[in-house]
Backbone as CSV, one residue per row, in Angstrom:
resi,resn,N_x,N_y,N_z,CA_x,CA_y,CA_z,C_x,C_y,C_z
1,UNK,0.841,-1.188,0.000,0.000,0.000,0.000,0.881,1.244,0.000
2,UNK,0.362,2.426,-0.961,1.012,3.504,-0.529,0.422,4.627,-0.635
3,UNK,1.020,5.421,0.488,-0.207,6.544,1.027,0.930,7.827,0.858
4,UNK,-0.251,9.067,0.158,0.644,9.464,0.279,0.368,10.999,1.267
5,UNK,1.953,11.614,1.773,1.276,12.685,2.797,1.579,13.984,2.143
6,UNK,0.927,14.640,2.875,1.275,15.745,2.096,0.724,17.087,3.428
7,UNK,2.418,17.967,3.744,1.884,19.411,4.663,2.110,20.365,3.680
8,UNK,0.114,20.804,3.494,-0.030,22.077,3.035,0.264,23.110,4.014
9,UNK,1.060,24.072,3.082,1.274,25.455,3.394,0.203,26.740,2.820
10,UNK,-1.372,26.239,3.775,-2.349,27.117,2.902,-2.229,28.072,3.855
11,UNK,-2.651,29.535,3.061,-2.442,30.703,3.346,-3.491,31.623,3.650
12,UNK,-4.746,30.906,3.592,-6.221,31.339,3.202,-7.064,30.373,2.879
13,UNK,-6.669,29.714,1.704,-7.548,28.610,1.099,-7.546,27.262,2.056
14,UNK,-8.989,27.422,1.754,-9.194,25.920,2.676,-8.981,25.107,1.629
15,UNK,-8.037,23.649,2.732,-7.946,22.515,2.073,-8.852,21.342,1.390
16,UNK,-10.150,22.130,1.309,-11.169,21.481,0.230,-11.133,21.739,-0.861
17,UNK,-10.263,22.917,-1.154,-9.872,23.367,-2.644,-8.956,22.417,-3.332
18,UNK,-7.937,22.232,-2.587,-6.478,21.138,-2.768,-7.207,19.922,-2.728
19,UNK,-8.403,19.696,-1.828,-9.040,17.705,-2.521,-9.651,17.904,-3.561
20,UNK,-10.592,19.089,-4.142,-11.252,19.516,-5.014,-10.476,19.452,-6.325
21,UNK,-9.677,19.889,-6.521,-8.623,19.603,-7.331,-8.633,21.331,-8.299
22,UNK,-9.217,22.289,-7.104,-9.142,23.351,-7.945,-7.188,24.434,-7.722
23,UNK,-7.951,25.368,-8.365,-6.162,26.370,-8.121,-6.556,26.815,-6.968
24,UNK,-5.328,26.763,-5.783,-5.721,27.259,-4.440,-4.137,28.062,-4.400
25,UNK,-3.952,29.024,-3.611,-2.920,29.397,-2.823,-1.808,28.553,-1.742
26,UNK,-2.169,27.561,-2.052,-2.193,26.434,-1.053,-0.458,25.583,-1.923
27,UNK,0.483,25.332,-1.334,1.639,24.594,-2.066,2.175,23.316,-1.169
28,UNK,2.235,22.449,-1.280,2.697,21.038,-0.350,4.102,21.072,0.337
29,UNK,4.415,21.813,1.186,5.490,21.926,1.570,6.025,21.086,2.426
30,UNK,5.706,19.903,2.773,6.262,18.979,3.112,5.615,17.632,1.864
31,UNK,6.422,16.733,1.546,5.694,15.458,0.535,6.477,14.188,0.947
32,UNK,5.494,13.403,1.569,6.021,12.002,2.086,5.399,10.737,1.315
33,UNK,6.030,10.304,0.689,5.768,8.984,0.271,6.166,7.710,1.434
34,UNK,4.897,7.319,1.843,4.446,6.077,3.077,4.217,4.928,2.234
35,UNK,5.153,4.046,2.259,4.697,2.702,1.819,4.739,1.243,2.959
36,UNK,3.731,0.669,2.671,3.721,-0.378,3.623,3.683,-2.001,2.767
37,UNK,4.639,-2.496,3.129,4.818,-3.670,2.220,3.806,-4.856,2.402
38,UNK,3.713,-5.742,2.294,2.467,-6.610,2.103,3.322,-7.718,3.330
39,UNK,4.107,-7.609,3.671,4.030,-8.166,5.109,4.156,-7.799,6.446
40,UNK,3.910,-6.393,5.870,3.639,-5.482,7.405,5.167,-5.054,8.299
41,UNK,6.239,-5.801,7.879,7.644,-5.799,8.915,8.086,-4.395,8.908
42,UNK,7.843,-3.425,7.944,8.018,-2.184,8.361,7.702,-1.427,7.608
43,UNK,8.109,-0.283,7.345,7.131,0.748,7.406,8.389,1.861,6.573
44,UNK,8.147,1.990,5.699,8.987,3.295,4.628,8.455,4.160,4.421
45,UNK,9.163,5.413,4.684,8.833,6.959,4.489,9.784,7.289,3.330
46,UNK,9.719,8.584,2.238,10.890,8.707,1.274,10.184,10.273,1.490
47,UNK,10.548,11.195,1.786,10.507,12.403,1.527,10.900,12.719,0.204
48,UNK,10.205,13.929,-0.036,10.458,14.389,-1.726,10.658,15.961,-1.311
49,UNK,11.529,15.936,-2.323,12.081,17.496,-1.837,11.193,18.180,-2.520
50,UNK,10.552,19.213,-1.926,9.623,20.394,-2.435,9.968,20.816,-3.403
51,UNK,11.719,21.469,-3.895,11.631,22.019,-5.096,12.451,21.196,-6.143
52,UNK,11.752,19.976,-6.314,12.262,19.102,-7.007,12.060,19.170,-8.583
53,UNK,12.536,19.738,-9.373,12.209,20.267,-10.669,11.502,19.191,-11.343
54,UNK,10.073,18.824,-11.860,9.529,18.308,-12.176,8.657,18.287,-13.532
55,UNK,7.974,17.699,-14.274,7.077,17.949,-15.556,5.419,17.668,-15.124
56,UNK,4.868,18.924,-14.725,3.959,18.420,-14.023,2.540,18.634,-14.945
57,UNK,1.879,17.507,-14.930,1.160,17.771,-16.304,-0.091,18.598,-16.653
58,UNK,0.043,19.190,-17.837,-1.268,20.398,-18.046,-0.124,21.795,-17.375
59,UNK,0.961,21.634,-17.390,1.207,22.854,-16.939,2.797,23.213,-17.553
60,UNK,3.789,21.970,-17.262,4.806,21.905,-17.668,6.067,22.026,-16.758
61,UNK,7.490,22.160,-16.786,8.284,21.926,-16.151,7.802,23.335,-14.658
62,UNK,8.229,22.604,-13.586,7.855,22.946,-12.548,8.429,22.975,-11.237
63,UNK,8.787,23.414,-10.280,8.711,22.686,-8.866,7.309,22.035,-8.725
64,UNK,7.878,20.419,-7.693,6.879,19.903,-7.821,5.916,20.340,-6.952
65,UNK,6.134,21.279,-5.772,5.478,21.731,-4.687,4.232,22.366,-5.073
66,UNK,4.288,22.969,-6.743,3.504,24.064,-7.202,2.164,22.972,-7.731
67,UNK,2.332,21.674,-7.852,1.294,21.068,-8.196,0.147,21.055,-7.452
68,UNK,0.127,21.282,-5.964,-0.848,21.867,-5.514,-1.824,23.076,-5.860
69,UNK,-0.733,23.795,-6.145,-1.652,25.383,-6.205,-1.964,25.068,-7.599
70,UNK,-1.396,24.548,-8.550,-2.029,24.412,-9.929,-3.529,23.997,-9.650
71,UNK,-3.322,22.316,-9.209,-4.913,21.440,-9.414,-4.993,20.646,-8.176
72,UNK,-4.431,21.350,-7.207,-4.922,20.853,-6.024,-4.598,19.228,-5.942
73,UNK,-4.845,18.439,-4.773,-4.110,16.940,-4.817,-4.260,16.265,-5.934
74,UNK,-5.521,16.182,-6.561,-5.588,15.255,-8.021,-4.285,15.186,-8.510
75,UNK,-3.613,16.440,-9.247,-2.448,16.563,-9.445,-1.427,16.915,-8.887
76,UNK,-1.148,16.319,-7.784,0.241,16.066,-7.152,-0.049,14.731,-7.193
77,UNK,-1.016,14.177,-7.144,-0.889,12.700,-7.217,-0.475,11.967,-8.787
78,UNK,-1.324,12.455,-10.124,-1.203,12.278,-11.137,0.294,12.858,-11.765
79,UNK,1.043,13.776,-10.864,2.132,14.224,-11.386,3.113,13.104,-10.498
80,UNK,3.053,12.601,-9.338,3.678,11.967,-8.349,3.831,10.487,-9.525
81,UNK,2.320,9.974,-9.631,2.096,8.541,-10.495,2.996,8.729,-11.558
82,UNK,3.065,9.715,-12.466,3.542,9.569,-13.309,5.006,9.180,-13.292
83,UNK,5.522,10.503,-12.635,6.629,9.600,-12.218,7.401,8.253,-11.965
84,UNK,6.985,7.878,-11.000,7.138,6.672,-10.693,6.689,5.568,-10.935
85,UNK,5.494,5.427,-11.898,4.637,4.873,-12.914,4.105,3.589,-11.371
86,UNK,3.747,3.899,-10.769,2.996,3.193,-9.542,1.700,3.794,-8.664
87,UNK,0.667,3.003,-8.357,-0.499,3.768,-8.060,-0.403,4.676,-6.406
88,UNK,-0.924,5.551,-6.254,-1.083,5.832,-4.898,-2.447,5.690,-4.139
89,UNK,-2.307,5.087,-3.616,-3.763,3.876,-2.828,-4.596,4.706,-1.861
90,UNK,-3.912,6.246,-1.431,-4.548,6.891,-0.397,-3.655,8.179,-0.206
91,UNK,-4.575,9.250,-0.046,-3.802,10.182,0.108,-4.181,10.960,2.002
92,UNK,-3.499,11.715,2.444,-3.550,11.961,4.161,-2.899,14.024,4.061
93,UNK,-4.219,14.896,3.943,-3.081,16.193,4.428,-3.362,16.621,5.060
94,UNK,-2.735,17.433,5.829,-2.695,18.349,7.110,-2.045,19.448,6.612
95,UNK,-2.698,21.072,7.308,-2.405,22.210,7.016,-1.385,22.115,8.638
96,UNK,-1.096,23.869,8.508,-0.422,23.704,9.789,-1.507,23.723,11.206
97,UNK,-2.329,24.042,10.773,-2.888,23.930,12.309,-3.531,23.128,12.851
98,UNK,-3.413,22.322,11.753,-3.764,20.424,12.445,-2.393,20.242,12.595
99,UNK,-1.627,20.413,12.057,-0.062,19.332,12.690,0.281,19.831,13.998
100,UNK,-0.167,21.512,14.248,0.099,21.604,16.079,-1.052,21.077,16.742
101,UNK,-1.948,21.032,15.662,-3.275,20.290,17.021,-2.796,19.023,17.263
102,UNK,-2.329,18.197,16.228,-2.658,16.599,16.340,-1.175,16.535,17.173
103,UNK,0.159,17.466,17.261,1.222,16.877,18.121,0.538,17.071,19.529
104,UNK,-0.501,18.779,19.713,-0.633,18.626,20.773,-1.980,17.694,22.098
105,UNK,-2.814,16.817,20.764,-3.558,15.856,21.299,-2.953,14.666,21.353
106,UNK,-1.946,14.570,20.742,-0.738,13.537,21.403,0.012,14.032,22.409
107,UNK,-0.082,15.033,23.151,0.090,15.000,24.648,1.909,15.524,24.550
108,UNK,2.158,15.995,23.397,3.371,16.586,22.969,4.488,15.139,21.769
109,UNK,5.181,15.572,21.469,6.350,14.486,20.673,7.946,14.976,20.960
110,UNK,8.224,13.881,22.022,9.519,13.585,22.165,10.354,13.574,21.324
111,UNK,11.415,14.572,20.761,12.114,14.564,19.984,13.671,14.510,20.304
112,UNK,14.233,14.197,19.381,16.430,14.164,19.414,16.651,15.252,18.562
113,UNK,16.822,16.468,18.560,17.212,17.227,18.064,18.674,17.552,17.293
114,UNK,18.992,17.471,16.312,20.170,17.192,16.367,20.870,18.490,15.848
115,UNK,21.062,19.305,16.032,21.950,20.271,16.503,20.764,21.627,16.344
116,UNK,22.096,22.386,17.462,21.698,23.721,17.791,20.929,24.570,16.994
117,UNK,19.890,25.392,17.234,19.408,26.096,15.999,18.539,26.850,16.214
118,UNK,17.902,28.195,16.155,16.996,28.593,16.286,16.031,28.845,14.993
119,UNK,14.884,29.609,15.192,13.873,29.809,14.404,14.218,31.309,13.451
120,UNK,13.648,31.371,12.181,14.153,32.626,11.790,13.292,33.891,12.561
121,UNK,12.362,33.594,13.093,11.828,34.387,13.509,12.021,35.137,14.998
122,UNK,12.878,33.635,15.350,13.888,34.602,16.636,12.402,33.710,17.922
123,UNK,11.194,33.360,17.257,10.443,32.809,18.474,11.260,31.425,19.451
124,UNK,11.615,30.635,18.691,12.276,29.490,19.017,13.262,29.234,19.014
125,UNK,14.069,28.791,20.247,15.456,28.125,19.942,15.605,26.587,20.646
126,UNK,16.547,25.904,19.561,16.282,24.224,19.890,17.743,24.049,20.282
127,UNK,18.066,23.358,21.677,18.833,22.789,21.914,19.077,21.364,21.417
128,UNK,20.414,21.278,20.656,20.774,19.748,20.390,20.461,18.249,21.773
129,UNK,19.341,17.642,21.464,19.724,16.321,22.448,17.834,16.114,22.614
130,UNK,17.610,15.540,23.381,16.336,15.250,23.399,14.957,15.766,24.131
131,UNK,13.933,16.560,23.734,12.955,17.063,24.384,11.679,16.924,23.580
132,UNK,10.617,17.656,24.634,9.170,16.853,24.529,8.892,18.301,23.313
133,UNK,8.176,18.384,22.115,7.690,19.704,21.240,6.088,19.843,22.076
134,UNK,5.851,20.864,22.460,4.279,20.906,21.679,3.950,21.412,20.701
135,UNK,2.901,21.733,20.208,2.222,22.140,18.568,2.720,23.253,18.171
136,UNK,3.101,24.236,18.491,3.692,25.501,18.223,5.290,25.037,17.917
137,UNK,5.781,24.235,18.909,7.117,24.296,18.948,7.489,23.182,17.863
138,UNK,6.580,21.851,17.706,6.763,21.165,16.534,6.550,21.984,15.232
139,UNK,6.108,22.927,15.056,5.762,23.432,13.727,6.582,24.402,13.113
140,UNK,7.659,24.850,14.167,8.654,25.661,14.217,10.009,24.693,13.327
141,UNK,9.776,23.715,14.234,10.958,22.874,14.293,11.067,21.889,12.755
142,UNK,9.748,21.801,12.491,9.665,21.069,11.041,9.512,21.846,9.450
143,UNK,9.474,23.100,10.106,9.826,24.179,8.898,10.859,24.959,8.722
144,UNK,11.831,25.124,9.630,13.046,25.816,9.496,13.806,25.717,8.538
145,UNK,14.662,26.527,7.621,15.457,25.800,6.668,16.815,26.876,6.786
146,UNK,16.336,28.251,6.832,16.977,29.050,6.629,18.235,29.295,7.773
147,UNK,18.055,28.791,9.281,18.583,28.414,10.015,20.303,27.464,9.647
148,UNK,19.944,26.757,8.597,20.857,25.636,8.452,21.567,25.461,6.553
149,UNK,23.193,25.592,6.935,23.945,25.369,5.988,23.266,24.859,4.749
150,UNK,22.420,23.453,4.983,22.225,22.635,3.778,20.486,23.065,3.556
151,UNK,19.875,24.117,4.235,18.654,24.707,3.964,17.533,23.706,3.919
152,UNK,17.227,23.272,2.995,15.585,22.460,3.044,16.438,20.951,2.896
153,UNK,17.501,20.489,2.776,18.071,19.011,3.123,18.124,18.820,4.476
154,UNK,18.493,19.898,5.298,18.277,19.574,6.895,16.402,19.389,7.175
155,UNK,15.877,20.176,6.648,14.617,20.575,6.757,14.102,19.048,6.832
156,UNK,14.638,18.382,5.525,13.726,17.218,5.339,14.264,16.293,6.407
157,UNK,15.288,15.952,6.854,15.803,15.251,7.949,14.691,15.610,8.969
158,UNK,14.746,16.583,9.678,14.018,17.188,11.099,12.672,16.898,10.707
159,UNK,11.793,16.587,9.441,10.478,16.630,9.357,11.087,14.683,9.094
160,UNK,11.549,13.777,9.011,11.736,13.084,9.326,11.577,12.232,10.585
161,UNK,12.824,13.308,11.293,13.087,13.141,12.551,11.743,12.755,13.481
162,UNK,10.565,13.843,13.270,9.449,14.426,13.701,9.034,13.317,13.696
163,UNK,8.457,13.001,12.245,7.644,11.906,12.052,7.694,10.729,12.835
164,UNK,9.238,10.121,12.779,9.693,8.830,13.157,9.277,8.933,15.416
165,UNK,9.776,10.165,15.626,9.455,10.139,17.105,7.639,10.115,17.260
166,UNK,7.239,10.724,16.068,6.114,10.370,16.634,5.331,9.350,16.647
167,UNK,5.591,8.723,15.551,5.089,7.147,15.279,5.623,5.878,16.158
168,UNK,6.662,6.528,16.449,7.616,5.698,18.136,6.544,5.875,19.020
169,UNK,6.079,7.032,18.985,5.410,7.092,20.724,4.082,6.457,20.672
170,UNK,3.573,5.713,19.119,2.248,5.221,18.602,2.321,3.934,18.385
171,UNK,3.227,3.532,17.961,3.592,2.013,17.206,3.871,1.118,18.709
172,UNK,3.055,0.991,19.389,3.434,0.237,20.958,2.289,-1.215,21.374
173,UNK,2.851,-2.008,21.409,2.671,-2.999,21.469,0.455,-2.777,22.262
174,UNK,1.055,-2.134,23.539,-0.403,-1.826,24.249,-0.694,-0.979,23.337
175,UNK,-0.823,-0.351,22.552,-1.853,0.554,21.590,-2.474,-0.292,20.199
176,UNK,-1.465,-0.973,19.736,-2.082,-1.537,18.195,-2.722,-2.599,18.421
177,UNK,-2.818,-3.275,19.890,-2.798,-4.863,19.988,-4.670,-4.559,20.448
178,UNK,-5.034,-2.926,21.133,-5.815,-3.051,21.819,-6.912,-2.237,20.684
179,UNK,-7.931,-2.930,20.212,-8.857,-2.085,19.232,-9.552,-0.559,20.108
180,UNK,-9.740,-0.753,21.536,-10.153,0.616,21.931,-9.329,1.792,21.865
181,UNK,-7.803,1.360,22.265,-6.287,2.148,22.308,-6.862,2.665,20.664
182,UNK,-6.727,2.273,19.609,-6.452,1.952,17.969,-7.940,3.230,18.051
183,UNK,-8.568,2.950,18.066,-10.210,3.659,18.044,-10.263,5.247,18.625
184,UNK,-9.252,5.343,19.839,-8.718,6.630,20.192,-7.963,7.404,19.974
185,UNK,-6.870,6.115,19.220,-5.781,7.329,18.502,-6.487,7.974,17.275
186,UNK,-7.357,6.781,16.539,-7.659,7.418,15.053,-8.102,8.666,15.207
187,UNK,-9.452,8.391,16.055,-10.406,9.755,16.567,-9.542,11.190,16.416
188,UNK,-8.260,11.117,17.729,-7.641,12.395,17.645,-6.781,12.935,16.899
189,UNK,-6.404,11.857,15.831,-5.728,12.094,14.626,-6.809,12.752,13.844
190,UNK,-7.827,12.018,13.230,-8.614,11.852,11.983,-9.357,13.371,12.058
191,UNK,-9.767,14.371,13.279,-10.008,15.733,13.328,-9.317,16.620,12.583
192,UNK,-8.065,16.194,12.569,-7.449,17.391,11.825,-6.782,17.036,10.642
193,UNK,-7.169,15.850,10.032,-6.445,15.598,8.837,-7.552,15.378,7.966
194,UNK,-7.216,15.939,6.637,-8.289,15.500,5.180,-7.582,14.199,4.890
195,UNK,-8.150,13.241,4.061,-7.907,12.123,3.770,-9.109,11.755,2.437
196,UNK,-8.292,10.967,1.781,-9.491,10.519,0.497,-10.316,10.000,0.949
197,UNK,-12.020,10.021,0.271,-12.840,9.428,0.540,-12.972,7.599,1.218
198,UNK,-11.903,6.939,0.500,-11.651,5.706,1.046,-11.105,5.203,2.203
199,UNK,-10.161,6.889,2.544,-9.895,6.518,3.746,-10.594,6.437,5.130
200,UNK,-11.435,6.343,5.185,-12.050,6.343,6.399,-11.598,5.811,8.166
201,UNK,-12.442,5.990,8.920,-11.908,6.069,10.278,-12.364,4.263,10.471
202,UNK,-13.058,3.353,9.697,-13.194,2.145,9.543,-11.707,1.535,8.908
203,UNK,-11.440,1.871,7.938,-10.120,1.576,6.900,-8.385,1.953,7.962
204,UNK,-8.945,3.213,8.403,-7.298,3.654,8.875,-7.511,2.702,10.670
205,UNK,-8.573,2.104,11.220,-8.702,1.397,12.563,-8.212,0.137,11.956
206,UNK,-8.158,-0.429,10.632,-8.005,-1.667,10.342,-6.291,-1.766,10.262
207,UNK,-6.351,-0.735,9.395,-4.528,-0.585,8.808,-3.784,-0.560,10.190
208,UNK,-4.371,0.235,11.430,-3.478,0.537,11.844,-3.092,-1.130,12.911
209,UNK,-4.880,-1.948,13.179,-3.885,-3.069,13.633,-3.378,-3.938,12.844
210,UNK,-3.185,-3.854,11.439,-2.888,-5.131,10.537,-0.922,-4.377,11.584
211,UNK,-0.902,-3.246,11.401,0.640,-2.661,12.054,0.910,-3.054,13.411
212,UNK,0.089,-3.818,14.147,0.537,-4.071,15.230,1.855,-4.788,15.824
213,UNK,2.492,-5.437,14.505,3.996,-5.617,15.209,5.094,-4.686,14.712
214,UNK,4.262,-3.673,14.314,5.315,-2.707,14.011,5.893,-1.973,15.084
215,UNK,7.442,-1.545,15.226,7.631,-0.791,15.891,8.519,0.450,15.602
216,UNK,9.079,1.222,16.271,9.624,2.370,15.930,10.904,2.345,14.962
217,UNK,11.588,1.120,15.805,12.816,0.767,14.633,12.639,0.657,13.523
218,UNK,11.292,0.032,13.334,11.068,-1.005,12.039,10.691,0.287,11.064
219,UNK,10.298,1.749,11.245,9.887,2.731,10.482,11.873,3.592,9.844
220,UNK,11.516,3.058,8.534,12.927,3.667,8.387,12.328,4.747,6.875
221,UNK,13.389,5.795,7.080,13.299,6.801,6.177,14.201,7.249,5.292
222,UNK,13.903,8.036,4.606,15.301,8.536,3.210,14.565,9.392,2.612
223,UNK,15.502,9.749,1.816,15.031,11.096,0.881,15.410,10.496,-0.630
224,UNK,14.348,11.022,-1.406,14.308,10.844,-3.161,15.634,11.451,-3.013
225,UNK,16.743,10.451,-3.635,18.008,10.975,-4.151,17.917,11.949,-5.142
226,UNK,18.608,13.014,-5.017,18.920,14.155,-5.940,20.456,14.283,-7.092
227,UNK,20.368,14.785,-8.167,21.159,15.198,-8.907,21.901,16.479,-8.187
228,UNK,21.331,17.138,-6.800,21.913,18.223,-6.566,20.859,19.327,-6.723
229,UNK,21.359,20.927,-6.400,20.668,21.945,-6.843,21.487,22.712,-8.196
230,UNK,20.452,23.947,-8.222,20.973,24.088,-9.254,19.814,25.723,-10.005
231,UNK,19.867,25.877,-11.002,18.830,26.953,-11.336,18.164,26.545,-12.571
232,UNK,16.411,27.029,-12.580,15.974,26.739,-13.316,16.183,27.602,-15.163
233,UNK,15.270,27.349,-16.468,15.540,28.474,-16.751,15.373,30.012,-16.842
234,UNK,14.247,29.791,-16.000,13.738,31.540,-15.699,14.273,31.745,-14.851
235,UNK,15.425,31.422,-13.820,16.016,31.098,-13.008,15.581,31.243,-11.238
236,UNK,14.947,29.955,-11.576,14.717,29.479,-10.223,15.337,28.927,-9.452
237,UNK,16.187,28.550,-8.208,16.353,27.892,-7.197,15.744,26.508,-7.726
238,UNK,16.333,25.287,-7.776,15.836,24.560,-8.044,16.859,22.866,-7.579
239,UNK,16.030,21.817,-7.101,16.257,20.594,-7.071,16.470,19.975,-8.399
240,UNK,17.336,19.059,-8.866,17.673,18.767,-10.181,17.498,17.143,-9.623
241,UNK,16.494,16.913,-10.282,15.705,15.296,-10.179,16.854,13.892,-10.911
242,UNK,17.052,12.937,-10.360,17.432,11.848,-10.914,16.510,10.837,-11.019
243,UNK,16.015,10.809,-12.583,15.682,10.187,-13.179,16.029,8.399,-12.781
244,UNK,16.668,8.226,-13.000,17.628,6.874,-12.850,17.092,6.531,-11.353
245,UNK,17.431,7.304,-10.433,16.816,7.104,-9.157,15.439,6.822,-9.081
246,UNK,14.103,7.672,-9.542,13.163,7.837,-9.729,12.500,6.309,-10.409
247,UNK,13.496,5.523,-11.327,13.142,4.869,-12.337,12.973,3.192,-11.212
248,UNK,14.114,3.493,-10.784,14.801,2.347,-10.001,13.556,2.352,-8.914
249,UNK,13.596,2.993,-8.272,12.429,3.295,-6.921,11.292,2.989,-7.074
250,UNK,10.507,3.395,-8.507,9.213,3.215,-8.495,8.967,1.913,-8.919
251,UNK,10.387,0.961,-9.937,10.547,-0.600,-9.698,10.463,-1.129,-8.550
252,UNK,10.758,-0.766,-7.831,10.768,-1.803,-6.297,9.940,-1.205,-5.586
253,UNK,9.028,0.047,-5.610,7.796,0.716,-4.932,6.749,-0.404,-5.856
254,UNK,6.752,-0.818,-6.684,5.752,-1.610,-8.273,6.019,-3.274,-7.654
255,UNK,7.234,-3.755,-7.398,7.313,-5.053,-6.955,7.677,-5.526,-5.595
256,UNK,7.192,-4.441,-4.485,7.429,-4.727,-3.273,8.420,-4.794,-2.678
257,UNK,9.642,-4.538,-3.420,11.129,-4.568,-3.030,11.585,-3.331,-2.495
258,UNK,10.669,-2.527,-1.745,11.920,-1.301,-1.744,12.660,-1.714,-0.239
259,UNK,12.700,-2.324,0.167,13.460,-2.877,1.280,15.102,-3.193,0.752
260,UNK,14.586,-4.067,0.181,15.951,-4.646,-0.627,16.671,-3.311,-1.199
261,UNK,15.873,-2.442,-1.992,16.539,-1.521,-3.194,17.194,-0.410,-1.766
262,UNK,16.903,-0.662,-0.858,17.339,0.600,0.390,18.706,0.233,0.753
263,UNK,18.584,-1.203,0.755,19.604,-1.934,1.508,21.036,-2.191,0.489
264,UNK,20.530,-1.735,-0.891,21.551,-1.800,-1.667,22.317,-0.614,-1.816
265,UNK,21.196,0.517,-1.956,21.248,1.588,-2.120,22.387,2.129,-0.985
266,UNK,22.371,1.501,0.062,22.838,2.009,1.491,21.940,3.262,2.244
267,UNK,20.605,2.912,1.498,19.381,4.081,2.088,19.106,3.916,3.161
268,UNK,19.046,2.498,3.434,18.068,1.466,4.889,18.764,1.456,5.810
């Protein structure tokens, strides 16, 4: 199965525009590709870099981030598929003020911070080593870029980072094993997230115990390998996509192997 996530950066527009599939103000500034293999042993995340120079269709070469504001999820998904010529089974987004609601109805997320850094805005500063976020302070911490040498490559690490601590503090033996535990997390998740029609709070209670021997280790992550940056030709700031990578990935995303292709890769 693969689901895919996606943090809108809407500015105004509600995120019924972005399922609608109309032009919103709205751009995907975080993009996680979630795949879950057909024997459940773990659990793959691949971040996609926002300004990943892309051909996004009905519109033309692009960052792929902008496929939102073009046609809303339809096409980030149909530009995503194409790519990788593999289906996406479910899509999951959150604006920002569900990602501070839902860290802070999880009762905060324990994080490892890994180095020093503050916020550009001068609100936040993160000490390197391990502490609890709440919703304000997670939302700080998973958008920073400008803070750090390697800019939105650290970015995607720390929205990594995020993820993986929080699915640690979920993936627990007493929560997946127990359908009432499973029934309470969905609830305080499922408030603040849009999700495709299929996904429902029946579908995501099932998925989440088929995951019940999953655990935190078993969730491993990486980033869509890059060619590097670089400028576009109207000259944009831009991610320069590997193809070859892209080609390889969506083979073993298509035949269940991306375990193996990680482990070759030295991704896993």
């Amino acid at each position: 199965m693969n689901i895919l996530l996606l943090g809108s950066d809407s500015r105004g527009d509600s995120v019924d525009l972005a399922e609608g599939g109309d032009p919103s103000n709205q751009r995907s500034d975080t993009m996680m590709w979630l795949n879950l293999p057909a024997d459940r042993k773990h659990l793959y995340l691949m971040s996609i870099m926002r300004d990943t120079w892309v051909d996004i269709p009905g519109v033309g070469p692009a960052k792929i981030n902008a496929a939102m504001a073009y046609g809303g999820v339809p096409l980030v998904v149909q530009t995503l598929e194409g790519m990788f010529k593999t289906r996406i089974d479910h899509v999951a987004i959150v604006d920002f003020e569900g990602f501070k609601s839902i860290t802070d109805a999880l009762g905060g997320v324990e994080v490892n911070v890994p180095l020093d850094f503050a916020s550009l805005s001068g609100q936040f500063a993160f000490k390197a080593g391990p502490q609890k976020l709440n919703g304000d302070q997670a939302l700080a911490f998973v958008r920073e870029r400008y803070a750090f040498v390697d800019g939105d490559y650290q970015r995607v690490k720390d929205q990594q980072i995020f993820l993986r601590a929080m699915l640690n503090g979920v993936l627990s033996a007493s929560t997946l094993t127990n359908p009432l535990k499973v029934t309470d997390l969905v609830g305080k998740i499922s408030l603040y997230v849009s999700v495709d029609a299929s996904l429902d709070s029946g579908t995501m209670g099932a998925l989440a115990l088929s995951l019940k021997n999953i655990r935190g280790s078993d969730v491993l992550t990486f980033t869509l390998p890059t060619l590097g940056t670089g400028n576009s030709a109207d000259g944009q700031s831009i991610v320069n996509r590997d193809d070859s990578a892209i080609a390889t990935i969506g083979k073993a995303l298509g035949n269940d192997t991306l375990g193996a292709y990680l482990q070759s890769a030295g991704l896993g």
